[in-house]
Backbone bond lengths (Angstrom), bond angles and torsions (degrees), N, CA, C in turn:
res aa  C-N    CA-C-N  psi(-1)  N-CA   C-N-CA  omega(-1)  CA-C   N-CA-C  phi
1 X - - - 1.459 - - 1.519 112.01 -
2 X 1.863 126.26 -15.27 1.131 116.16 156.35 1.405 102.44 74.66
3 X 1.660 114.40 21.58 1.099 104.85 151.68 2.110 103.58 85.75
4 X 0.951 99.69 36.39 2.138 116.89 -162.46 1.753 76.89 -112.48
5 X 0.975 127.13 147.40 1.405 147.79 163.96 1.799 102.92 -118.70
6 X 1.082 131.19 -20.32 1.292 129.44 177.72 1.400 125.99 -92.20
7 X 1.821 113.08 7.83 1.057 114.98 -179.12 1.268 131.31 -95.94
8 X 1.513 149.53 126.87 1.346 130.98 -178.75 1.636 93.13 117.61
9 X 1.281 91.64 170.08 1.858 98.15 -164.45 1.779 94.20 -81.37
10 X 1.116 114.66 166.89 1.475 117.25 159.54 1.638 110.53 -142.58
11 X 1.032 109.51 161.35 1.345 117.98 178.78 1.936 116.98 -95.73
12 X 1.151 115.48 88.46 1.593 104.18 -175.98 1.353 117.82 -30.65
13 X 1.008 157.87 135.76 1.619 161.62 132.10 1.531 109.08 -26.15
14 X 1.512 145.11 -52.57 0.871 157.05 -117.76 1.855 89.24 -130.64
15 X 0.892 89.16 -72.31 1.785 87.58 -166.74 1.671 105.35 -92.44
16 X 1.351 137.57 -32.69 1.280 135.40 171.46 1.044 114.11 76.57
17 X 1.928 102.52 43.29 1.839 110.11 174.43 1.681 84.18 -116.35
18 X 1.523 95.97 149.26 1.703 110.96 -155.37 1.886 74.82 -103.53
19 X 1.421 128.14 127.64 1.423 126.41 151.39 1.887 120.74 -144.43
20 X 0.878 109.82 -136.93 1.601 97.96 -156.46 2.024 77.08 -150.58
21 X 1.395 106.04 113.45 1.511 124.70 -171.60 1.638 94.40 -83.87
22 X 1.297 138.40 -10.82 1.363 149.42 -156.47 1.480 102.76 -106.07
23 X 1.326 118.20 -45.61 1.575 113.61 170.30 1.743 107.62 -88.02
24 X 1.666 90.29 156.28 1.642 93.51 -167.51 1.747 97.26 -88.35
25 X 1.423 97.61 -17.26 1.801 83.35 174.22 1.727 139.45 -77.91
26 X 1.489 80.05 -33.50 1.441 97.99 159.79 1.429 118.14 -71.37
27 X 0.915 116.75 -28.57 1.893 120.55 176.94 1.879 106.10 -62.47
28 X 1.934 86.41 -46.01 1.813 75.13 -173.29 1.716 117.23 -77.37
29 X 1.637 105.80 -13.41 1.590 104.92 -174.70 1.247 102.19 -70.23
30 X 1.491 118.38 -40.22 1.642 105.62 171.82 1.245 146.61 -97.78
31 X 1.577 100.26 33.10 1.189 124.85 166.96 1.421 104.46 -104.99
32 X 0.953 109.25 -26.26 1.742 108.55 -176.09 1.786 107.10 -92.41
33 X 1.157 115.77 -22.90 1.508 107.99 174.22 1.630 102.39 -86.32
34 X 1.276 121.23 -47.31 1.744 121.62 176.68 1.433 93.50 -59.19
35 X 1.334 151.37 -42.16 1.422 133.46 168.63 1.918 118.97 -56.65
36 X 1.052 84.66 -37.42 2.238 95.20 171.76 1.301 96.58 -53.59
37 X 1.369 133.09 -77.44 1.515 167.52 -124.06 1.294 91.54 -85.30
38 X 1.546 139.28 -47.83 1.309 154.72 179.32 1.546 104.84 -52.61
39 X 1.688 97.10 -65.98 1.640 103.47 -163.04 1.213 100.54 -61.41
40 X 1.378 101.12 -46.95 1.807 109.25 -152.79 1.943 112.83 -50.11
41 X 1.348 87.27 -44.97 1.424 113.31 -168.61 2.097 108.89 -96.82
42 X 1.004 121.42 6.21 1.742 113.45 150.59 1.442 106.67 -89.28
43 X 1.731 96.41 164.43 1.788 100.56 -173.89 1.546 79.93 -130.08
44 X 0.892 156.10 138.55 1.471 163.84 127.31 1.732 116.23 -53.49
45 X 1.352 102.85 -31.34 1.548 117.55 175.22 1.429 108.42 105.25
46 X 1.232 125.03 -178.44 1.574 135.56 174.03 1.364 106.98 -139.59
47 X 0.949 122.03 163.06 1.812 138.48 174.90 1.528 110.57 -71.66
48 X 1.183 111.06 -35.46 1.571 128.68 166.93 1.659 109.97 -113.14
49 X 0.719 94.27 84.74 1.983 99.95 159.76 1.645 126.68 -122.10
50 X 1.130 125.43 135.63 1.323 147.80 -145.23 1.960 95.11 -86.29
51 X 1.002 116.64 31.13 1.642 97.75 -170.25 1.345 109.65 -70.27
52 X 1.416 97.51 136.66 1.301 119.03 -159.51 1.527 118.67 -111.03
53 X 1.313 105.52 -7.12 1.837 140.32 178.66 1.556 113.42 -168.00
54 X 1.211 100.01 142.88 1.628 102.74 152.80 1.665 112.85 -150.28
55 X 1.791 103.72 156.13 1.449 103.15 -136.76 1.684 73.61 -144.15
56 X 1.190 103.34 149.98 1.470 115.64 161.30 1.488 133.97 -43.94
57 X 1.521 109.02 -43.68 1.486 115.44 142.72 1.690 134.42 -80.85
58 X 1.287 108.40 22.24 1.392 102.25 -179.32 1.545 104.04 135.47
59 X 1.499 118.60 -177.71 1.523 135.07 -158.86 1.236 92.89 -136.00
60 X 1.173 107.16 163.07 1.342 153.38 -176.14 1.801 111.40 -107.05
61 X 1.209 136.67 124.40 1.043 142.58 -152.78 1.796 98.66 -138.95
62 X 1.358 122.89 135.91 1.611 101.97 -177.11 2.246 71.99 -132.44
63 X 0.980 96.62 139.35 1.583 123.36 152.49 1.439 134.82 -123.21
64 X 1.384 110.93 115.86 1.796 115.16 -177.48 1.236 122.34 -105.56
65 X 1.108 108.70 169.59 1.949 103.02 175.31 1.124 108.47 -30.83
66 X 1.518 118.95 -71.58 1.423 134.67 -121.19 1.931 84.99 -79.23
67 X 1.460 114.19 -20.88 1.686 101.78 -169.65 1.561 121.90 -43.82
68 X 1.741 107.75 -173.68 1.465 98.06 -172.06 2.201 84.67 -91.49
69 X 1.544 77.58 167.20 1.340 107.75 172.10 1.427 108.71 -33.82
70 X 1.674 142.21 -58.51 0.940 151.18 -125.36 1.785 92.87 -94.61
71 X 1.574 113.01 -41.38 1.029 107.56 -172.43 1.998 102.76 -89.06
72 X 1.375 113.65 -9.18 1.265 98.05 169.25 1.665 131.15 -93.43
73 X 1.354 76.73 11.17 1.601 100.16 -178.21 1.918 96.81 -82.78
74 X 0.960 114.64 -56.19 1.533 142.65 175.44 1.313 111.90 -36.18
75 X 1.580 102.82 -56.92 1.627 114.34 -174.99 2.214 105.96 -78.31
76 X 1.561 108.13 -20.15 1.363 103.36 169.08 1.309 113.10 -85.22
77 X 1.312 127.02 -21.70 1.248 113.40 -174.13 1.794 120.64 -101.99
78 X 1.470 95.32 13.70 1.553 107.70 164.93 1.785 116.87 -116.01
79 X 1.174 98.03 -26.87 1.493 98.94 151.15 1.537 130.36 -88.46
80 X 1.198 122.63 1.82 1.537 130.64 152.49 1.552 81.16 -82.17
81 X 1.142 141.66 -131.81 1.546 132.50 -166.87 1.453 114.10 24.14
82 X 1.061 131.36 -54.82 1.283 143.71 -151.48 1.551 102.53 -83.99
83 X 1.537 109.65 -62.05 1.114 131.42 -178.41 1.729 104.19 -49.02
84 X 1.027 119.80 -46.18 1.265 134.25 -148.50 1.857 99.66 -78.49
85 X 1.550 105.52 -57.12 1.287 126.13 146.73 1.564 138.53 -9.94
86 X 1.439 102.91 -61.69 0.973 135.18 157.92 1.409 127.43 -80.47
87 X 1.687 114.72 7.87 1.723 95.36 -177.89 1.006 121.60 106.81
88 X 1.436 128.19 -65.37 1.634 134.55 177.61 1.392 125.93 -36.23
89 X 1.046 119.88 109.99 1.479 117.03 175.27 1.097 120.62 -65.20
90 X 1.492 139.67 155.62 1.550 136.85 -156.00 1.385 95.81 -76.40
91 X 1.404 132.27 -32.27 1.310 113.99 -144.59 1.431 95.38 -99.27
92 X 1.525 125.00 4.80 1.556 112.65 174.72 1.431 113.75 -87.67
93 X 1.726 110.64 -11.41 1.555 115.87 172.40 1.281 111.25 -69.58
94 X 1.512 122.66 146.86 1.417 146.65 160.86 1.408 113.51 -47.23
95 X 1.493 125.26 122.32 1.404 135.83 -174.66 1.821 102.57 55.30
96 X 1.431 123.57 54.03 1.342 115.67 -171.97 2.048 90.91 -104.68
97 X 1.495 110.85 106.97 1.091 115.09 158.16 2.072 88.24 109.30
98 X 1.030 122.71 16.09 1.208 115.65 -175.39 2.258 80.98 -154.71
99 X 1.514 94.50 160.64 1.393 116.86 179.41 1.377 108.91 -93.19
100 X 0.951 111.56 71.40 1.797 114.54 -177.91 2.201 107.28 -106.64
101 X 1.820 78.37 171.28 2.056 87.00 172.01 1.501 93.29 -62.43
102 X 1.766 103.37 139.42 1.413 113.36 165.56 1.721 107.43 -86.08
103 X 1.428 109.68 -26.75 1.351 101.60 166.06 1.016 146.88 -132.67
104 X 1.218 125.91 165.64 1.893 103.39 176.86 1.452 108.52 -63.74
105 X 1.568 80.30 173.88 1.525 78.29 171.65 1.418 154.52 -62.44
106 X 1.692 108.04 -23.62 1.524 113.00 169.91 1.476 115.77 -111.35
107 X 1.948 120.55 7.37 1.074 111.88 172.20 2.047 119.34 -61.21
108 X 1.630 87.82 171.02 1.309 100.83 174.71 1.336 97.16 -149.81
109 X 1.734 92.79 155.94 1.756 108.40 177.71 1.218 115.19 -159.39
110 X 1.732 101.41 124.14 1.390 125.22 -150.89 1.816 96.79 -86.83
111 X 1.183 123.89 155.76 1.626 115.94 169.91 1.836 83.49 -139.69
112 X 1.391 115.59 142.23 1.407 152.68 163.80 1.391 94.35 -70.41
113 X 1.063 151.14 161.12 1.522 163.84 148.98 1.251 137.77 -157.23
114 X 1.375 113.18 82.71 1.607 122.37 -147.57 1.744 88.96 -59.82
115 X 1.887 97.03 154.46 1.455 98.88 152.18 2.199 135.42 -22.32
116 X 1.444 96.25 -46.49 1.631 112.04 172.68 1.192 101.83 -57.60
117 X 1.437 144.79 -13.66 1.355 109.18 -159.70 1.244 135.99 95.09
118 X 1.794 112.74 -2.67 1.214 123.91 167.67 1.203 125.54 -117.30
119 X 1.432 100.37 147.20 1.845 109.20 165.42 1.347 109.15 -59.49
120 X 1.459 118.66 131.66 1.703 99.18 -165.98 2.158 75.81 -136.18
121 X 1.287 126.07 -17.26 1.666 132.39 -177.53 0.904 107.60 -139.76
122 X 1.599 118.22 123.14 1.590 115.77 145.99 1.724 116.54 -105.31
123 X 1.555 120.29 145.96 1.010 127.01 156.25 1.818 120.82 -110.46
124 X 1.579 115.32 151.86 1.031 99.02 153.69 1.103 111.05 -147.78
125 X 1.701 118.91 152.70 1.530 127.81 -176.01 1.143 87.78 -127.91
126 X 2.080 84.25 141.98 1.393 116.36 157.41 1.121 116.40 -114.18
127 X 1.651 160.88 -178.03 1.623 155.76 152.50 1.256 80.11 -75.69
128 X 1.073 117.27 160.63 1.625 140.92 166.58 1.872 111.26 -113.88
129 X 1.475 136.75 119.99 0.822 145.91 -163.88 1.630 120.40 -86.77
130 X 1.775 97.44 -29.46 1.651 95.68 -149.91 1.868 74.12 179.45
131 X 1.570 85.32 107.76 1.272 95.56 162.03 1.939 118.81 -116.86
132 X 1.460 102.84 152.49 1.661 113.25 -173.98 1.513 98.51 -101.85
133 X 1.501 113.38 145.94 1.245 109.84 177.17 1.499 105.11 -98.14
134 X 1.475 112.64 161.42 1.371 123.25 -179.39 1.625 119.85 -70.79
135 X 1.196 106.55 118.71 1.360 105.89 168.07 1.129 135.63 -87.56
136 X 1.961 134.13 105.21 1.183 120.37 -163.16 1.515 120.61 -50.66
137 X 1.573 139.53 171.57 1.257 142.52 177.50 1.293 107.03 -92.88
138 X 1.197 121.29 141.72 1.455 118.81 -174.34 1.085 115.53 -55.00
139 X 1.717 126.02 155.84 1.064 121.40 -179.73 1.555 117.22 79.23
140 X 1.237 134.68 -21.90 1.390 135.72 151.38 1.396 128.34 -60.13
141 X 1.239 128.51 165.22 1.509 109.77 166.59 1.606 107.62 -77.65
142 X 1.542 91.05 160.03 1.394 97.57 177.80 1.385 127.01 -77.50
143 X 1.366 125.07 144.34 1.451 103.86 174.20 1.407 148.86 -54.24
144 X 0.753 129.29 -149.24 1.974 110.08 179.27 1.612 92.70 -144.70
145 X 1.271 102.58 135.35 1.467 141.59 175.18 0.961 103.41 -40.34
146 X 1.403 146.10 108.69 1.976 119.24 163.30 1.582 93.65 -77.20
147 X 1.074 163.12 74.15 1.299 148.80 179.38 1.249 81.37 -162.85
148 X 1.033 138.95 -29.66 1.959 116.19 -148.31 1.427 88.06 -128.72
149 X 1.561 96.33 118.16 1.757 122.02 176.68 1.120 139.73 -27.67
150 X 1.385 110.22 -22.17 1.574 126.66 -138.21 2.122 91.68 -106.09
151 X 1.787 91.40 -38.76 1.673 109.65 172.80 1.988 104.92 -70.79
152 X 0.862 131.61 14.29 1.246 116.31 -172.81 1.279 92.19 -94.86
153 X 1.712 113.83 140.60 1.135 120.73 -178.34 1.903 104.58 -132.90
154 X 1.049 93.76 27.19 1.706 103.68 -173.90 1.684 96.82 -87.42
155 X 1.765 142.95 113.60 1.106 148.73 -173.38 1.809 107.28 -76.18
156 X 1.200 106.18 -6.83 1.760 103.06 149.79 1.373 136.15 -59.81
157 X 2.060 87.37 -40.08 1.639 79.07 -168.66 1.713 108.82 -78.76
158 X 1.424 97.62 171.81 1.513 78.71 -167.21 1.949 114.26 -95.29
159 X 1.517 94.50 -5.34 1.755 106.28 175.14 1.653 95.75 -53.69
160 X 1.314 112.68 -33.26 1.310 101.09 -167.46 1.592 124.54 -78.70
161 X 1.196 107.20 -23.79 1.707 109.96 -172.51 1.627 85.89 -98.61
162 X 1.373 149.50 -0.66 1.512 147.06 147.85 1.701 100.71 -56.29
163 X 0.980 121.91 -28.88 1.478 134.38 -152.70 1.544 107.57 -65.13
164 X 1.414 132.65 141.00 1.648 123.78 -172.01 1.171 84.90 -120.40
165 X 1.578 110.09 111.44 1.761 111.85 -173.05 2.076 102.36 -69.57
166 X 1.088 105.50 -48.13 1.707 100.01 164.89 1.758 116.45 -41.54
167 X 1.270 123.60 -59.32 1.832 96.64 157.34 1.389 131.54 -52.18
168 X 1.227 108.73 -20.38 1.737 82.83 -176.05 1.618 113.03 -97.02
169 X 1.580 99.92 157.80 1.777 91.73 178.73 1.229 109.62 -68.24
Protein backbone atom coordinates (compact mmCIF):
# COMPACT_ATOMS: atom_id res chain seq x y z
CA UNK A 1 0.00 0.00 0.00
CA UNK A 2 3.22 2.25 -0.04
CA UNK A 3 2.39 3.68 2.93
CA UNK A 4 -1.80 4.91 1.63
CA UNK A 5 -3.80 4.95 4.94
CA UNK A 6 -6.98 5.24 2.74
CA UNK A 7 -6.82 1.92 1.35
CA UNK A 8 -9.05 -1.13 2.13
CA UNK A 9 -12.64 -1.13 3.37
CA UNK A 10 -13.25 0.48 6.80
CA UNK A 11 -15.99 0.29 8.99
CA UNK A 12 -17.47 3.94 9.95
CA UNK A 13 -17.70 4.27 13.84
CA UNK A 14 -20.70 6.48 13.66
CA UNK A 15 -23.00 4.99 11.18
CA UNK A 16 -21.60 1.22 10.87
CA UNK A 17 -21.63 1.13 6.96
CA UNK A 18 -18.42 -0.98 6.11
CA UNK A 19 -16.93 1.00 2.63
CA UNK A 20 -13.67 1.58 0.94
CA UNK A 21 -12.53 5.58 1.80
CA UNK A 22 -10.16 5.08 -1.48
CA UNK A 23 -12.97 4.85 -4.05
CA UNK A 24 -14.89 8.06 -4.76
CA UNK A 25 -18.07 6.00 -5.03
CA UNK A 26 -18.01 4.40 -2.05
CA UNK A 27 -17.03 7.65 -0.25
CA UNK A 28 -20.19 9.31 -1.73
CA UNK A 29 -22.65 6.22 -0.79
CA UNK A 30 -21.53 6.75 2.67
CA UNK A 31 -21.87 10.03 2.89
CA UNK A 32 -25.22 9.97 1.62
CA UNK A 33 -26.56 7.13 3.88
CA UNK A 34 -24.64 8.79 7.21
CA UNK A 35 -26.55 12.00 5.90
CA UNK A 36 -30.18 9.75 5.85
CA UNK A 37 -29.17 8.23 9.31
CA UNK A 38 -28.40 11.88 10.66
CA UNK A 39 -31.73 13.48 9.61
CA UNK A 40 -33.79 10.59 10.11
CA UNK A 41 -32.59 9.93 13.56
CA UNK A 42 -32.24 13.80 15.41
CA UNK A 43 -35.36 14.99 17.40
CA UNK A 44 -35.11 18.80 17.72
CA UNK A 45 -38.34 18.44 19.92
CA UNK A 46 -41.95 19.83 19.45
CA UNK A 47 -43.99 22.34 21.52
CA UNK A 48 -46.31 19.43 22.22
CA UNK A 49 -44.53 16.22 22.97
CA UNK A 50 -45.98 13.24 24.73
CA UNK A 51 -43.03 12.44 27.26
CA UNK A 52 -43.82 9.62 28.79
CA UNK A 53 -40.42 9.25 31.05
CA UNK A 54 -37.43 11.08 31.58
CA UNK A 55 -34.13 9.51 32.55
CA UNK A 56 -30.79 10.94 33.07
CA UNK A 57 -29.73 9.86 29.68
CA UNK A 58 -32.65 11.01 27.82
CA UNK A 59 -36.72 10.80 27.46
CA UNK A 60 -39.07 8.79 26.42
CA UNK A 61 -41.33 10.10 23.65
CA UNK A 62 -44.82 8.08 23.03
CA UNK A 63 -46.46 8.88 19.42
CA UNK A 64 -50.11 7.73 18.29
CA UNK A 65 -52.17 7.70 15.30
CA UNK A 66 -54.28 10.41 16.06
CA UNK A 67 -50.79 12.86 16.38
CA UNK A 68 -50.06 15.89 14.21
CA UNK A 69 -48.45 15.21 10.92
CA UNK A 70 -45.02 16.51 11.97
CA UNK A 71 -44.58 13.90 14.53
CA UNK A 72 -45.88 11.19 12.09
CA UNK A 73 -43.58 12.22 9.75
CA UNK A 74 -40.82 11.48 12.55
CA UNK A 75 -42.16 8.11 13.53
CA UNK A 76 -41.86 7.09 9.39
CA UNK A 77 -38.68 8.21 8.97
CA UNK A 78 -37.17 6.22 11.92
CA UNK A 79 -38.92 3.24 11.10
CA UNK A 80 -37.78 3.39 7.42
CA UNK A 81 -34.27 3.49 9.33
CA UNK A 82 -35.15 0.60 11.18
CA UNK A 83 -36.63 -1.29 8.48
CA UNK A 84 -33.78 -0.70 6.34
CA UNK A 85 -31.44 -1.88 9.23
CA UNK A 86 -32.99 -4.77 9.59
CA UNK A 87 -33.29 -6.00 5.94
CA UNK A 88 -36.77 -5.07 4.88
CA UNK A 89 -37.21 -3.84 1.65
CA UNK A 90 -39.24 -0.57 1.27
CA UNK A 91 -41.86 -1.98 -0.70
CA UNK A 92 -43.00 -4.61 1.98
CA UNK A 93 -43.80 -1.48 4.32
CA UNK A 94 -47.40 -0.13 4.59
CA UNK A 95 -48.13 3.13 2.50
CA UNK A 96 -44.33 2.72 1.11
CA UNK A 97 -44.25 5.29 -1.86
CA UNK A 98 -47.91 6.50 -1.32
CA UNK A 99 -49.14 8.90 1.89
CA UNK A 100 -51.01 6.47 3.88
CA UNK A 101 -51.96 5.69 8.09
CA UNK A 102 -48.56 4.70 9.52
CA UNK A 103 -50.62 2.96 12.06
CA UNK A 104 -53.24 0.88 13.05
CA UNK A 105 -55.44 1.86 14.97
CA UNK A 106 -54.45 1.10 18.63
CA UNK A 107 -50.68 0.95 17.96
CA UNK A 108 -48.10 3.00 19.82
CA UNK A 109 -44.47 4.06 19.32
CA UNK A 110 -42.11 4.87 21.88
CA UNK A 111 -38.77 6.96 20.60
CA UNK A 112 -35.62 7.04 23.26
CA UNK A 113 -34.10 10.59 22.82
CA UNK A 114 -30.86 11.09 24.38
CA UNK A 115 -30.13 14.55 25.93
CA UNK A 116 -28.01 15.26 22.20
CA UNK A 117 -30.88 15.26 20.27
CA UNK A 118 -30.97 11.82 19.07
CA UNK A 119 -33.15 8.94 18.38
CA UNK A 120 -30.91 6.47 19.99
CA UNK A 121 -34.59 3.53 20.51
CA UNK A 122 -37.50 2.79 18.78
CA UNK A 123 -40.39 0.75 20.10
CA UNK A 124 -43.55 -0.30 18.68
CA UNK A 125 -46.84 -1.63 20.15
CA UNK A 126 -49.63 -3.23 18.80
CA UNK A 127 -52.71 -5.08 21.17
CA UNK A 128 -52.40 -8.51 20.11
CA UNK A 129 -55.84 -10.20 19.28
CA UNK A 130 -55.30 -13.96 18.96
CA UNK A 131 -52.38 -15.53 19.92
CA UNK A 132 -50.82 -19.18 18.37
CA UNK A 133 -48.96 -21.30 20.60
CA UNK A 134 -45.45 -22.47 19.85
CA UNK A 135 -44.82 -25.58 18.38
CA UNK A 136 -41.72 -27.48 19.51
CA UNK A 137 -39.31 -28.70 16.40
CA UNK A 138 -39.11 -32.17 16.00
CA UNK A 139 -36.90 -34.06 17.79
CA UNK A 140 -36.81 -31.68 20.86
CA UNK A 141 -38.49 -32.37 23.99
CA UNK A 142 -41.88 -31.66 24.14
CA UNK A 143 -43.31 -28.93 25.94
CA UNK A 144 -44.98 -29.30 29.27
CA UNK A 145 -48.66 -29.13 29.83
CA UNK A 146 -49.57 -26.24 32.26
CA UNK A 147 -52.81 -28.24 32.97
CA UNK A 148 -51.39 -31.62 33.89
CA UNK A 149 -50.19 -31.85 37.63
CA UNK A 150 -47.37 -33.87 37.47
CA UNK A 151 -45.59 -30.51 35.26
CA UNK A 152 -46.20 -28.13 38.12
CA UNK A 153 -43.13 -26.77 39.22
CA UNK A 154 -44.51 -24.03 41.61
CA UNK A 155 -42.71 -25.20 45.40
CA UNK A 156 -46.17 -24.25 47.03
CA UNK A 157 -47.95 -26.80 45.62
CA UNK A 158 -47.66 -29.50 47.72
CA UNK A 159 -47.64 -32.52 44.77
CA UNK A 160 -44.47 -30.97 44.32
CA UNK A 161 -42.33 -31.25 47.51
CA UNK A 162 -44.18 -35.18 47.53
CA UNK A 163 -42.20 -35.29 44.29
CA UNK A 164 -38.92 -37.90 44.08
CA UNK A 165 -36.81 -35.64 41.88
CA UNK A 166 -34.74 -39.08 40.88
CA UNK A 167 -38.16 -40.37 39.12
CA UNK A 168 -38.78 -37.77 37.07
CA UNK A 169 -37.04 -37.25 33.64
Amino acid sequence: DAGQHSLGPRQCGSCGMLFAPGVPEDRLQHLRHHRRLRQALTHTGWKQERVVAEFWDGKILLILPEDPKYALRKAEEVLAVVDSELGFPEQSRPGSGQRSRLFPAQSRLYLFVSPGQCVLGCLVAQPIRHAFRVLPEPGLAPLPDPQDPQNSQDPRDPQHSRRDPQSDP
